[in-house]
C-alpha positions, 0 to 999 in steps of 0.5 A: 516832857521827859517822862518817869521811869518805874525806878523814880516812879516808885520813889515818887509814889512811896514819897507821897504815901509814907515819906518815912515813920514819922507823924505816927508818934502820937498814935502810941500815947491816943491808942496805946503802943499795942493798939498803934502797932495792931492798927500799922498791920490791919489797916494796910489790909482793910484801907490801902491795898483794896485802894491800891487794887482799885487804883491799879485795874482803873490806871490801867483802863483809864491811864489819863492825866487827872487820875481818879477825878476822870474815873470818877467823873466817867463812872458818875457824872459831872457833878460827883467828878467835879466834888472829887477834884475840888475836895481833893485839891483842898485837902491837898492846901491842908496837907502840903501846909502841914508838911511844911510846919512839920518840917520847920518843926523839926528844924526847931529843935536845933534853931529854937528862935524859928518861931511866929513870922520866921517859923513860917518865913522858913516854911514859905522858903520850902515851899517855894524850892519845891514848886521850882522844882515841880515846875521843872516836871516829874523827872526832877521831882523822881530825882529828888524823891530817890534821893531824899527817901534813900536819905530817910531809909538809911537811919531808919534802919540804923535805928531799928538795928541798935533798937533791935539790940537792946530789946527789953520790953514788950512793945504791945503792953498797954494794948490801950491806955488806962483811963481814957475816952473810948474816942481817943483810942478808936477814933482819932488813932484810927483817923491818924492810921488812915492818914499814914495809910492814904494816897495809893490813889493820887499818883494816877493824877500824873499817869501820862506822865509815867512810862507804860503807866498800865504795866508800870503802875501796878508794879509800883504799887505791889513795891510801895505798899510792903515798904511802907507796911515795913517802914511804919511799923518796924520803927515803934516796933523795936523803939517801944521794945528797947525804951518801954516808955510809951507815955512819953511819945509826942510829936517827932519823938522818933529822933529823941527815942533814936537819941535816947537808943543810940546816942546823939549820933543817931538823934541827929541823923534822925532828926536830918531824916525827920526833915528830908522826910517832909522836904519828900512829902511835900515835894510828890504833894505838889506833884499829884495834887496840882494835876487836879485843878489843871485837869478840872480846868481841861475840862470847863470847871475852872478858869483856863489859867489852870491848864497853862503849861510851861513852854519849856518843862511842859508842866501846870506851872501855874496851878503849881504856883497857885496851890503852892502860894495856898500852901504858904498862907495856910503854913501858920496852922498847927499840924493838928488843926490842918489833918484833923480837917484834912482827914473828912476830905481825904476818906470822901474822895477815897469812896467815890474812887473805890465805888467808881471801879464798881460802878465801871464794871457793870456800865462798860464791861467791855473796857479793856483792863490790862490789869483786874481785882483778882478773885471775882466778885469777891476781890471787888466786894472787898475792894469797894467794902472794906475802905468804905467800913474803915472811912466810916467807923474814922468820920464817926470816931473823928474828935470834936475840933473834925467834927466841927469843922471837917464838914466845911470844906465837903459843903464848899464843895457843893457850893463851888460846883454851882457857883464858879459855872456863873463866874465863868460865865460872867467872865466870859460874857465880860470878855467878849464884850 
C-alpha cells in the first residue's frame, strides 16, 4: 500500500474536518449573525483542540488502523470499544448520506428538474465515484482532497476579499434574534457549531496508513485546526459586513450572498466551490469511517467480510462498498433530518475518546508517547472537561425531532453488541456443519 504523505494527509484531514464554509448558514438566522460568529471562535477552543490534543498524544502511543476505537477499546474493554465503533460507523451512514444531498442540492440550483428519484439517482452517482475512488486507497483520495480543497480555498477567498471591500455593516448585530426560543439560539446553534467543528478524532482510523504517523499526525493537526478556524469564520464574517441582511441566510446561502457581493461571476464560482466542497467531504467520510467495520471485523465484532482487503489497492474494499451502498439508501432524507441524529452519535463517541487519554494515563503510565498534553494535569483536565461541558450543554439544547430520535441509534448499539456475538455464532456453527 502506498502510503500518505504529511502534504496529502493534511489535505485528507482538513477535508473531513471543514471541507470549506459551507452548512453554517443557518447558524446565522437560529443563533443570530453575533452569537454564530462568537460560537466559530469559542468552539474550536473548548471542543476541537482539546479533541485534537487528545488525538495527538493517543496517535502517537497507539498508531494502529482503527484509531480511537482501539484506544478505546484498550482503555475500557470490549463492550465500550465496541459502542465506539458501531456508534461511529452509524453516524458516518448519517453523515455521508448528507454530503451527498448536499451536493446535489447545490447542483439544484442550476438543474432545477433534480428532484424525487433523480435528485437521489445523481447522489448515488456521487457516492459511487468515490467509493472507486476509495477503494484505490489513501494515496488517490490525498490526491483528489489536495485538489478539490484548493479548488474550494481559492473563492472562498476571492469572496472574502470583494466582501472585505465593501464592509457597511456591523457583522455581530443582533448578538441574537428577537423573539425566539432560548433552544433555537443555544441548543440547535450550538449542535450545529460542534458538527462544523468535529472529527479531529477520526482520521487516526487510517493511521497505518499515514507516513511517520506519530511525527506526522500531530503536525497535520496544528495545520488543519487555524485553517479551519479561518475558514469558517472569515466568510460570514466579511459577507454579514458587506450585506447586513442576516435573516435572509438559509441553506447555501454563501454562493447567493457571494452573487449578491461580487456578481454572477463569484456566485457561480461559489456554487462550483459549494459542490467540490461536498464532493471533498464525502470522499475523507468514506476513508476514516469505513476503516471502522474493517477493523471491528479484525477483531471477532463483525462478520470477516469486512476485513477482505482488495488484492491489488490492499484496501477494505468491501466495507467500502457496504457503507457506500448505506450511504445511498439513506440519501432521500433532508439534510436536517440526518445531522440532527447524527449529532447524539458523533459528541457520545467524541466522550469515550477524550476519557480514554485519561483512563490510559493512569493504567499504562509506562507507554511511550512521542507526543503529550502540554501543561500536566491541568492540559489533561481541560483536555477530558471541557468537550465533555460543551457535548452536554449540545444533547440537552438538542430540538424535539433529536430528542426524539437521537436516542435510537445509542440504544442500537447496546443491542447489536449482544446480538451479532449470536449470529456469529450461528453462522459459524452452520458452517462448519
Amino acid at each position: 500500500m502506498k502510503k500518505a504523505r504529511l502534504l496529502y494527509f493534511v489535505f485528507v484531514m482538513f477535508a473531513y474536518t471543514t471541507g470549506g464554509p459551507f452548512g453554517l448558514e443557518e447558524m446565522v438566522t437560529t443563533s443570530g449573525p453575533g452569537m454564530t460568529l462568537i460560537y466559530l471562535l469559542i468552539i474550536p477552543l473548548l471542543w476541537s483542540i482539546p479533541v485534537s490534543l487528545v488525538s495527538a498524544e493517543l496517535t502517537t502511543a497507539i498508531p494502529v488502523e482503527g484509531g480511537f476505537y482501539r484506544w478505546i477499546r484498550t482503555a475500557f474493554g470490549d463492550f465500550w470499544g465496541f459502542l465506539a465503533g458501531w456508534w461511529n460507523w452509524s453516524a458516518s451512514w448519517l453523515l455521508g448520506a448528507s454530503y451527498a444531498v448536499l451536493f446535489t442540492d447545490y447542483l439544484a440550483f442550476y438543474f432545477p428538474f433534480l428532484v424525487g428519484w433523480k435528485h437521489w439517482l445523481v447522489s448515488l452517482a456521487l457516492i459511487a465515484l468515490l467509493a472507486y475512488i476509495n477503494i484505490r486507497g489513501i494515496h488517490a483520495v490525498g490526491l483528489a482532497a489536495t485538489i478539490l480543497e484548493l479548488s474550494v480555498l481559492i473563492p472562498v477567498l476571492l469572496l472574502c476579499v470583494t466582501a472585505g471591500m465593501k464592509w457597511h455593516f456591523n457583522p455581530f448585530h443582533p448578538m441574537i434574534p428577537p423573539h425566539v426560543p432560548p433552544f433555537q439560539v443555544f441548543g440547535v446553534g450550538l449542535a450545529l457549531g460542534l458538527w462544523l467543528y468535529s472529527g479531529y478524532e477520526q482520521c487516526s482510523s487510517v493511521a497505518e496508513e499515514i507516513e511517520a504517523p506519530q511525527r506526522n499526525y500531530p503536525r497535520a493537526l496544528a495545520t488543519v485546526i487555524p485553517l479551519s478556524i479561518a475558514t469558517y469564520f472569515l466568510p460570514p464574517l466579511f459577507s454579514l459586513a458587506a450585506l447586513g441582511n442576516w435573516h435572509e441566510w438559509h441553506t447555501a446561502y454563501l454562493s447567493t450572498a457571494a452573487k449578491l457581493i461580487g456578481g454572477g461571476w463569484l456566485g457561480f464560482l461559489m456554487t462550483v466551490a459549494g459542490l467540490l466542497c461536498n464532493v471533498s467531504l464525502l470522499n475523507a467520510t468514506v476513508l476514516t469511517s469505513t476503516r471502522m467495520p474493517s477493523s471491528m471485523s479484525e477483531d471477532g465484532y463483525l462478520p470477516p467480510v469486512f476485513a477482505a482487503r482488495h488484492p491489488r489497492f490492499d484496501t477494505p474494499w468491501i466495507a467500502i462498498l457496504i457503507s457506500s451502498v448505506i450511504f445511498a439508501a439513506l440519501s432521500f432524507h433532508t439534510i436536517a433530518q440526518l445531522l440532527t441524529v447524527y449529532v447524539w452519535l458523533r459528541i457520545l463517541v467524541t466522550f469515550l475518546t477524550v476519557l480514554a487519554v485519561w483512563r490510559l494515563r493512569r493504567s499504562q503510565p509506562q507507554l511511550a508517547r512521542p507526543f503529550r498534553i502540554p501543561w500536566r494535569s491541568a492540559g489533561l483536565a481541560y483536555a477530558v472537561i471541557a468537550p465533555m461541558i460543551m457535548g452536554v450543554f449540545a444533547l440537552v439544547g438538542s430540538d424535539r425531532f433529536a430528542l426524539k430520535w437521537g436516542p435510537v441509534p445509542v440504544v442500537l448499539g447496546v443491542v447489536a453488541y449482544f446480538v451479532f456475538p449470536k449470529i456469529k455464532a450461528l453462522v459459524e456453527a452452520n458452517y462448519l456443519k
